[in-house]
C-alpha positions in Angstrom: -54.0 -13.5 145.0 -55.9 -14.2 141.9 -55.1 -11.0 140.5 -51.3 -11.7 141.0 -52.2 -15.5 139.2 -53.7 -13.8 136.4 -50.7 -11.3 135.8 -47.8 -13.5 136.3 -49.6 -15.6 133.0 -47.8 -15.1 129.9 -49.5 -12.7 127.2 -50.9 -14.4 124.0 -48.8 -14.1 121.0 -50.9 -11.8 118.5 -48.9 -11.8 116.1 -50.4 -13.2 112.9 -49.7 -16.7 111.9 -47.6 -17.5 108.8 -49.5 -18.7 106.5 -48.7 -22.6 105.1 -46.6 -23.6 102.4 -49.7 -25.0 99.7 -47.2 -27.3 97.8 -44.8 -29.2 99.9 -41.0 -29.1 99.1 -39.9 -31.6 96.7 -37.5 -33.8 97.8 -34.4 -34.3 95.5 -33.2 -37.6 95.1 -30.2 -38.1 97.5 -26.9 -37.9 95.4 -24.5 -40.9 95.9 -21.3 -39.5 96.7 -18.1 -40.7 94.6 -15.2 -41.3 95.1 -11.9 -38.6 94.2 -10.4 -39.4 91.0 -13.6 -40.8 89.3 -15.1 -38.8 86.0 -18.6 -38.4 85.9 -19.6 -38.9 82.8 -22.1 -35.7 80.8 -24.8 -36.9 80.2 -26.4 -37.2 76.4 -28.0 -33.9 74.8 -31.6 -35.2 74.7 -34.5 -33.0 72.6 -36.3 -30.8 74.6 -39.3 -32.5 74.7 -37.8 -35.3 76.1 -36.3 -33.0 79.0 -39.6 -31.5 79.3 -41.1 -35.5 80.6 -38.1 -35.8 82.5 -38.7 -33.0 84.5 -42.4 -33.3 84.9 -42.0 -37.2 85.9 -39.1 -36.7 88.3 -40.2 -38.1 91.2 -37.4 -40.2 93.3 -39.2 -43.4 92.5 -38.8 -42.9 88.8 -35.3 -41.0 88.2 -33.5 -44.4 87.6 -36.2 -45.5 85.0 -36.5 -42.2 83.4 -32.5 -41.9 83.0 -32.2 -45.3 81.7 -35.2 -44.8 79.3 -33.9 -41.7 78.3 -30.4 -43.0 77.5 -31.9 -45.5 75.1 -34.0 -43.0 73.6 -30.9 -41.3 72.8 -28.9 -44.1 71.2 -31.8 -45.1 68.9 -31.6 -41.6 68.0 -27.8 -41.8 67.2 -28.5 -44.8 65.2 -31.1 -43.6 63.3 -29.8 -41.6 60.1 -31.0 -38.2 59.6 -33.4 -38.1 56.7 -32.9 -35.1 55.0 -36.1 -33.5 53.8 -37.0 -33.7 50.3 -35.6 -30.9 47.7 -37.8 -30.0 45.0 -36.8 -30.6 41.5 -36.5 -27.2 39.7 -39.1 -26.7 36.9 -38.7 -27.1 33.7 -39.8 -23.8 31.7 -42.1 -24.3 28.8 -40.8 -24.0 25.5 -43.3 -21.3 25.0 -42.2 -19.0 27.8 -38.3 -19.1 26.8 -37.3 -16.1 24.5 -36.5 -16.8 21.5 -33.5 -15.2 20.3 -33.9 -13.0 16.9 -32.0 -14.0 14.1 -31.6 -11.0 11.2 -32.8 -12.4 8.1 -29.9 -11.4 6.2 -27.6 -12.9 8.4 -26.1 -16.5 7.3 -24.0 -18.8 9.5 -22.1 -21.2 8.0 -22.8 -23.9 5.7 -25.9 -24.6 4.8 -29.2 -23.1 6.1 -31.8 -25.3 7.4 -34.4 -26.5 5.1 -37.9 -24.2 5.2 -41.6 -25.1 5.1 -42.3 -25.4 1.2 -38.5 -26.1 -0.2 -39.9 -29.4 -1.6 -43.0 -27.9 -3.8 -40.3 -24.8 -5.0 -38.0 -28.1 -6.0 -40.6 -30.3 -7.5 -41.4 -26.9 -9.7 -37.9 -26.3 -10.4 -37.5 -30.0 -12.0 -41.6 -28.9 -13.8 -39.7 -25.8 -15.0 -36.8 -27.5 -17.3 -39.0 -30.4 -18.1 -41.1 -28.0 -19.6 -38.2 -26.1 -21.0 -37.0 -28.8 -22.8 -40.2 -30.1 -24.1 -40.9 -26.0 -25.7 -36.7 -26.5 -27.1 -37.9 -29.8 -28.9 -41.0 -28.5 -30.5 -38.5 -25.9 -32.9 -37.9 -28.9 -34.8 -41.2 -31.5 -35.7 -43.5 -29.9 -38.5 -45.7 -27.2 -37.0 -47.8 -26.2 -40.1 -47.6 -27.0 -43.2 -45.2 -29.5 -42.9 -42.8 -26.6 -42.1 -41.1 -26.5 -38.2 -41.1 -23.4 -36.5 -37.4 -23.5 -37.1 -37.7 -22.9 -40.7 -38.7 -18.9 -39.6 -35.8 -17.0 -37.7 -38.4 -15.5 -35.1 -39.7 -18.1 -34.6 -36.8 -20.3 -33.5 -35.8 -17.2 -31.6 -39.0 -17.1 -29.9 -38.9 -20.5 -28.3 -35.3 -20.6 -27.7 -34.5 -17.6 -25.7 -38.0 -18.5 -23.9 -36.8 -22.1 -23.4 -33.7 -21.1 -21.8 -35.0 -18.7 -19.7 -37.4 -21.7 -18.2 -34.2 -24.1 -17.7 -32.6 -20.8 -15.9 -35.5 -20.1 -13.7 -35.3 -24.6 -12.9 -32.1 -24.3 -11.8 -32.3 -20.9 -9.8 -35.2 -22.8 -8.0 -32.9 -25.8 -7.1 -30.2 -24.0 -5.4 -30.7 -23.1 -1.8 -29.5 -19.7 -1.7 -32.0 -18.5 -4.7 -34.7 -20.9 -4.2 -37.4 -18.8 -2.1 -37.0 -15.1 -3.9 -34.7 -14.9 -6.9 -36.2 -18.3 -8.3 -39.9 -17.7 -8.2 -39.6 -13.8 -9.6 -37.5 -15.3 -12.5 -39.4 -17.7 -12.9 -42.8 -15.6 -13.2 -40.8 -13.3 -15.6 -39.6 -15.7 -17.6 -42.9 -17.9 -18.1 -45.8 -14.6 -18.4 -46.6 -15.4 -22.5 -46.8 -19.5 -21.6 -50.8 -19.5 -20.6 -51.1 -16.9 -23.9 -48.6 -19.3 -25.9 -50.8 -22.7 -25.1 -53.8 -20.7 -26.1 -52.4 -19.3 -29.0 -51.5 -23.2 -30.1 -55.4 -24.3 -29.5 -56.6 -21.1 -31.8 -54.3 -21.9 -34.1 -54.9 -25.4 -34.7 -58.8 -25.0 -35.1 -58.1 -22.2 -37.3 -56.0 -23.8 -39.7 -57.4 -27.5 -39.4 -60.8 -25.6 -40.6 -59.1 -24.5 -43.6 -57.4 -28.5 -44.4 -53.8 -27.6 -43.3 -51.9 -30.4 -42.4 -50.8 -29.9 -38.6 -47.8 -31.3 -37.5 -46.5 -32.7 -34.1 -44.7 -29.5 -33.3 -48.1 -27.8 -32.3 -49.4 -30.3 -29.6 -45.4 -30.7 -28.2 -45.2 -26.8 -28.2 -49.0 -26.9 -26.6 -47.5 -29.5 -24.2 -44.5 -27.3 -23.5 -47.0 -24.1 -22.4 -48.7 -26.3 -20.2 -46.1 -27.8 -18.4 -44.7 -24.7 -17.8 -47.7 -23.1 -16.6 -47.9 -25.5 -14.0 -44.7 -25.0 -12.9 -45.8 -21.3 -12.2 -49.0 -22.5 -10.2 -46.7 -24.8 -7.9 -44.3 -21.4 -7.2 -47.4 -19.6 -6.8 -49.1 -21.8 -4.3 -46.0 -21.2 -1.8 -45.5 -17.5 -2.8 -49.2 -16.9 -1.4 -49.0 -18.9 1.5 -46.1 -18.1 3.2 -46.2 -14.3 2.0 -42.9 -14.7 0.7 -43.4 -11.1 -1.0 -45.4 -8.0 0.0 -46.3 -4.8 -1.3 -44.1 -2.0 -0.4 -44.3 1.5 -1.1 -40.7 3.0 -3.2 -39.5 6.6 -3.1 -37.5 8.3 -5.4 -38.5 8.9 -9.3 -36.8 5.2 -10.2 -39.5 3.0 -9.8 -42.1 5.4 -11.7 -39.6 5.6 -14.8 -39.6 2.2 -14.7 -43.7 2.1 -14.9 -43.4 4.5 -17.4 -41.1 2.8 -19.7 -43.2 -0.3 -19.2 -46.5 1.4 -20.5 -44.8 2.8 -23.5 -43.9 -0.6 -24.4 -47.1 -1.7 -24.3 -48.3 0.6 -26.3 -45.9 0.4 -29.0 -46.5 -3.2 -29.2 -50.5 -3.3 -30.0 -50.0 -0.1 -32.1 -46.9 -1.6 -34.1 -48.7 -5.3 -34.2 -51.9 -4.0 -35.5 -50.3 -1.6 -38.3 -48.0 -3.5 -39.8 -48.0 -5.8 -42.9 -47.0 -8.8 -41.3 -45.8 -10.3 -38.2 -42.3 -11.8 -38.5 -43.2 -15.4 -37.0 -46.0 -16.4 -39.2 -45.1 -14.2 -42.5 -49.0 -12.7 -42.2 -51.0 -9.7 -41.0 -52.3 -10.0 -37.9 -55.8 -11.8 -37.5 -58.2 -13.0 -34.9 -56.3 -16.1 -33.6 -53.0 -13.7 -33.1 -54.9 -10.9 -30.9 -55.5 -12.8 -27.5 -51.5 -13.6 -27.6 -50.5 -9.8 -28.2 -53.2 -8.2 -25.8 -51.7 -11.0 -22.9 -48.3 -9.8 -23.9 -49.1 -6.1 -23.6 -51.1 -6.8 -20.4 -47.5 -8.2 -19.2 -45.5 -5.9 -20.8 -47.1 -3.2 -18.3 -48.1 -4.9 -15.3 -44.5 -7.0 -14.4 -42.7 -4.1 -14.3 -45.6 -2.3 -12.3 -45.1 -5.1 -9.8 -41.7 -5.2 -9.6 -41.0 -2.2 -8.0 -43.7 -2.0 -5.9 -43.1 -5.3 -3.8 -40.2 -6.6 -1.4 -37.8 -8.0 -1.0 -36.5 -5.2 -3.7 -34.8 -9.0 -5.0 -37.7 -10.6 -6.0 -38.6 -7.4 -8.3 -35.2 -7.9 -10.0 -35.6 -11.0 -10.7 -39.0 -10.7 -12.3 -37.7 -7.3 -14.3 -34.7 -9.7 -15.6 -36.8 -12.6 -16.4 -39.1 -10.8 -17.9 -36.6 -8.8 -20.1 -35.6 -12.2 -21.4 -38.9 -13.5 -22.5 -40.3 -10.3 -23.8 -37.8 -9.2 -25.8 -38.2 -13.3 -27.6 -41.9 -11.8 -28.4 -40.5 -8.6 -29.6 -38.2 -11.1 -32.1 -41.8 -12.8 -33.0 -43.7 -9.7 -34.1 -41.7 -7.4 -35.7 -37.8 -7.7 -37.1 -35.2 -6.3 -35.0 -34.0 -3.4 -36.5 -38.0 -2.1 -36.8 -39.5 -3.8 -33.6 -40.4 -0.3 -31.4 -40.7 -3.1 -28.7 -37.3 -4.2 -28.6 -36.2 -0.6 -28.4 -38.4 0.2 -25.3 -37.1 -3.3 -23.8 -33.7 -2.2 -24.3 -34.8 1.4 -22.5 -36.0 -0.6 -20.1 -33.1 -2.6 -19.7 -31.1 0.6 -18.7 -33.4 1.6 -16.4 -33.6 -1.4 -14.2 -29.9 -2.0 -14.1 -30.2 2.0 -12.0 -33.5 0.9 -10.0 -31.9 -2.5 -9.7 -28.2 -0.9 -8.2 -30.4 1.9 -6.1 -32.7 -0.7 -4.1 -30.6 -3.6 -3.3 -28.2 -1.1 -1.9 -30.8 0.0 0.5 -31.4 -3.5 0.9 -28.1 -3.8 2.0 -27.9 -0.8 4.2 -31.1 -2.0 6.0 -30.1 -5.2 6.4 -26.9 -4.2 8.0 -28.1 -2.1 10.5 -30.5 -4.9 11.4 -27.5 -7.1 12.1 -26.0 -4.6 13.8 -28.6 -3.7 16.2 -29.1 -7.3 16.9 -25.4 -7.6 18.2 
């Protein structure tokens, strides 16, 4: 009997138990239903960190305060205007790192070109220039020596004429723009090389002759005058030529520039050797003496090295000029030591003459050619 009680028990589930949910079910907040016909309306787009605290905190006791938190949150938002966020300003290069464009020097634009460093010394020396060349035109006519003006001798009014003009020429040349910072100083140069010699030549002649009680006359100290003025007009020139390097040394090809040397040294020679043989030099009617040497060996000196230089610097311009200023004034001293039919100097300034009129043609062609393919290039 109690092995019949034991069997008719029921048999103990061994299955094994499931095991318990850790987090309990969370319970959605019961939906109210609405009625047919009625819109609900979609809700705002809110950022998603505000969705992220609304689901976190959605608890049923808090879905009413988080919706109506959250709507206000989203109309301050609306209200609020979008800032936009700052641009920055673009920066301004430095003048230094722009590139500059390059501008061929031979190149003009219209009207007039701007005014360079040093245009106001090269003008102040222009005005110098025919001061000075006025001042040596008016000493022709006071008494000199003796009572006598300088105008009384044909050479000697020659002289100081064509040497006064070619000062007022070189004046103006430095005025005007366009050959104020090459044509104007090697004219000038050219034009002005016996004026140191000339002053000193006034100051030996004066002591000479006032030791031997002759009467001087106001011509000397205004023709004195006159060689300084000028002379100072060629320091002023000078002083810009050196520091802005105006002019250069440049090698020249072809057999031009060495006939021009050449022709230059001959004429030196000439001079000294005609000068010292003679029986008298035209201007003062006398054999040469102590006070005349330091004027001819200065215009000797000249006579070879202004050529020399001229066609050996650039621009090929500048050595022009100098040549044809130079042309000028030398063949006035040529006029002053020897007549013209016998002056050997005149006739090698004449040769000379010829031969830069070729070097002159030859090199400012190049000049040309260069500068063109310059311009060119820069296109």
């Amino acid at each position: 009997a109690a092995g019949e009680a034991l069997s008719t028990l029921p048999a103990p589930d061994l299955a094994e138990p499931e095991p318990a949910d850790p987090e309990p079910a969370r319970h959605e907040p019961a939906q109210p239903e609405l009625a047919k016909g009625v819109e609900v309306p979609e809700p705002e787009p809110v950022e998603e960190a505000e969705r992220g605290e609304y689901e976190e905190d959605s608890s049923p006791g808090s879905a009413a305060e988080h919706a109506a938190g959250h709507e206000g949150a989203a109309q301050e938002h609306r209200a609020e205007p979008e800032l936009e966020p700052p641009t920055a300003e673009p920066q301004q290069p430095c003048p230094e790192d722009v590139a500059q464009p390059v501008k061929a020097a031979s190149v003009k634009g219209p009207g007039l070109a701007p005014r360079q460093r040093g245009d106001g010394l090269l003008i102040a020396a222009g005005f110098v220039a025919i001061v000075g060349a006025v001042v040596l035109l008016i000493s022709v006519f006071p008494p000199f020596l003796y009572g006598s003006p300088l105008s009384a001798r044909f050479a000697n009014t020659w002289q100081n004429v064509l040497e006064a003009v070619a000062a007022g020429v070189a004046g103006c040349f430095l005025l005007v723009h366009r050959t104020r910072s090459v044509i104007g100083p090697g004219f000038l140069f050219g034009a002005i090389a016996t004026a140191p010699s000339g002053g000193v030549y006034d100051v030996l002649v004066g002591k000479h002759y006032e030791g031997l009680g002759v009467s001087i006359g106001p011509g000397l100290p205004i023709n004195f005058v006159a060689c300084i003025i000028l002379t100072v007009s060629g320091g002023m020139v000078w002083r810009v030529i050196a520091k802005q390097r105006l002019v250069h040394v440049e090698r020249r090809a072809g057999i031009l520039p060495w006939l021009v040397v050449f022709v230059g040294l001959a004429s030196a020679v000439l001079l000294v050797g005609q000068v010292l043989n003679q029986d008298a030099i035209a201007g003062t009617g006398n054999s040469a003496i102590d006070t005349d040497l330091f004027a001819l060996y200065w215009t000797a000196v000249m006579a070879l090295v202004l050529p020399t230089v001229a066609v050996f610097v650039a621009p090929p311009r500048f050595g022009v000029a100098l040549l044809a200023g130079w042309l000028t004034t030398g063949i006035a001293e040529a006029l002053f030591y020897a007549s013209a039919p016998k002056s050997y100097f005149l006739l090698t300034l004449i040769a000379l003459l010829a031969v830069t009129i070729a070097y002159a043609a030859t090199a400012l062609r190049k000049q040309s050619e260069v500068g063109t393919d310059t311009t060119s290039q820069l296109a």
